[in-house]
Each structure stands twice: as C-alpha cells, then as structure tokens.
N, C-alpha and C positions, 0 to 999 in steps of 0.2 A: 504494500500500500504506500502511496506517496505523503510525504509530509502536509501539515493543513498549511494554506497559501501565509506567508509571512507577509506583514505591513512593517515596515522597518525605514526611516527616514528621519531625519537632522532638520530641522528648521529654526531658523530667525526670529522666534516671537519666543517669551516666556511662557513657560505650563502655566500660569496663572490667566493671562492672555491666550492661550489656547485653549482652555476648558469654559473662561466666557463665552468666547466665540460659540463655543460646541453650546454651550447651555439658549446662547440668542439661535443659532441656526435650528435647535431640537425642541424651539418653543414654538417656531414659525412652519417648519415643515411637515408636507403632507408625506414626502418621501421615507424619510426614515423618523426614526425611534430610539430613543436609547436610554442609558445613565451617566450622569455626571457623577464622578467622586472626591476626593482630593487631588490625585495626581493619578486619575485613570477616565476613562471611558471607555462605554462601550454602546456599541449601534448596531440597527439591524435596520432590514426594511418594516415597514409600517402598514396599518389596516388589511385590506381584503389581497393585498398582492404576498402575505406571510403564508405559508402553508409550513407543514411538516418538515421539510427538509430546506426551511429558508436559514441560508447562514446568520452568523452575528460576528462581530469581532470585537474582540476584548482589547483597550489598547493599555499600557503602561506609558508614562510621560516623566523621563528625567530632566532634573536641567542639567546644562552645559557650559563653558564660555559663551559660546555665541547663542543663546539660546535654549533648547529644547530637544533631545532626543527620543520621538515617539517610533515605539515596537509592540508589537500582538501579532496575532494570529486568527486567521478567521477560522472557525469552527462552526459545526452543530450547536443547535440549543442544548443546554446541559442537560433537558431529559432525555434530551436523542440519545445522546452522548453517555449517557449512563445506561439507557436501552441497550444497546449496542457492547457498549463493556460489559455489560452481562452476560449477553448472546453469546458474544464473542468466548467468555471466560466459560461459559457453560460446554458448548461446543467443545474449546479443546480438552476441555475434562474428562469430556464421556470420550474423546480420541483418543486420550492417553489412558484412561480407564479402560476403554473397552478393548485396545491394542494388548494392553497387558493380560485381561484377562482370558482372552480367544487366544494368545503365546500359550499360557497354562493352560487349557482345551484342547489344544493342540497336545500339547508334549502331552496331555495326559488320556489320548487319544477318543476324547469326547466332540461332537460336532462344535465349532468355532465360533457360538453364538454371541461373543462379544467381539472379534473381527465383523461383526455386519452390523455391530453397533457401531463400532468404529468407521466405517467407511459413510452408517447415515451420517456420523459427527462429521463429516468430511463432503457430504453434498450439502447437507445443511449450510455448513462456513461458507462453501464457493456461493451459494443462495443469500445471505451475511454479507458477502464483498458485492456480488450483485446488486442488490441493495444501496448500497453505500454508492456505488460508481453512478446511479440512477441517480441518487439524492444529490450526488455532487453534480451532474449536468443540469439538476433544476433549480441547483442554486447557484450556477453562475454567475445565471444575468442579475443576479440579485445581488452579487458580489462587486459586480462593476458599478451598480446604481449605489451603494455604501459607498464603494471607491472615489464615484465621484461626488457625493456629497461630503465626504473630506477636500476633495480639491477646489470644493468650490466654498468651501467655510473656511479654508487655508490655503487663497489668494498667492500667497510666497513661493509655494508646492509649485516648480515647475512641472509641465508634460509631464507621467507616472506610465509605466507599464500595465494593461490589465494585469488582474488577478492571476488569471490563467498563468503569469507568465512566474507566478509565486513571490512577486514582492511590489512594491510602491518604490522600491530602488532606496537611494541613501544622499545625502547633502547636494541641495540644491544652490546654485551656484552664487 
C-alpha cells in the first residue's frame, strides 16, 4: 500500500496569522470544513459532497525564522481509519492462525481445515485493499478541492502539485 499523500510546505506568514486566516476562510466557506486549534488544523470537504471515503487532512504548524513550517497528511476519517485497522488486524490473525493450524493438520494427517481459513483471511484482505484503492479514487477530487482551499486562504503558496503527486512540495520562493 502507498503512503497517505503528504502536505509539507514553508511559508512567510506566522502560525498565528495562519490559523486566523484558516478560522476567517472556515467561517465563510461552503467548500470545506474543519478545526482550528492552537498550532494545528484540520479540513475536509463540507455538506452533501462528504461521503464515506471523503479525505481530511490533519495539519501541524511550527514556527520558523522566516515564518511557518506546515506538515500533515491526508487520510481517512478516523472511523474509517479504525474500520479498516480492525479488518485489516483481524484478517491477518485468522492468516496467521489459520496457517499454523492447517501446518499441525497436516503433519498430523487430518484434512487442512485451517489452511482454507487461511487463504479466506487472504481473499478477504485482497477485498480490504480493494476497498481502500476504491475509496482512495473517490476521494481524490476531494483532495484537490482541500488542496486548493489552502492555496487560496495562503495567497504566499506559490503553484502546488496535486495530491496525487503526494505533497504541496516545500518553500516557496
């Protein structure tokens, strides 16, 4: 599985001045949604365009000399995200459960009935990553509409790469 898209970028304003920003753009839009905290935020898209598998990204905001150094990652809403850790954790269990126990069935020359546990734990998962690769093509476009409601709340942000390309890039010039 690929890593979740990084946001990772240096800017010319204070975290203190960038989290206003975030708080006036997140009171006036219909686009996105979020939280403001001390020295974070985070966003997603907003109303009837949010389904199941819409991203969010969590940002962190250090200062710097010049500035500001904002970094997150876009991910899953955290129930997805803990959905999924489950699936995921359960699956390899009854794989490595059931592996071992159809090995002793074996040696002990009784039919294998935990190797065909282990192989459902094993279409199941590839059904688990199916899933996830689905949820990630429908939330793309929703990753770019985030994407550009930071560049366009943080004016300083020159040109960013899409999401797809996994970052907002780093110090703008």
């Amino acid at each position: 599985m690929r890593p979740r898209p990084l946001v990772d970028f240096d800017i010319a304003a204070s975290p203190d001045d960038i989290l206003a920003r975030m708080r006036d753009a997140l009171s006036s839009s219909d686009a996105c949604t979020g939280h403001v905290g001390n020295r974070e935020f985070s966003l997603e898209v907003a109303g009837e365009a949010r389904h199941a598998f819409s991203p969010r990204v969590s940002l962190m905001i250090e200062p710097t000399p010049n500035g500001a150094h904002v970094r997150g990652r876009f991910g899953p809403s955290p129930n997805l995200w803990t959905l999924f850790l489950f699936l995921y954790s359960a699956q390899v269990a009854v794989f490595v459960g059931g592996t071992m126990y159809g090995l002793v069935q074996v040696m002990l020359g009784q039919p294998p009935m935990g190797l065909y546990a282990a192989g459902l734990a094993c279409l199941t998962l590839g059904s688990s990553c199916g899933v996830d690769l689905y949820g990630r093509s429908r939330g793309k476009p929703q990753m770019t509409t985030v994407c550009h409601f930071i560049r366009d709340t943080l004016p300083e942000l020159e040109q960013r790469p899409d999401p797809g390309e996994h970052q907002m890039d780093k110090t703008p010039a």
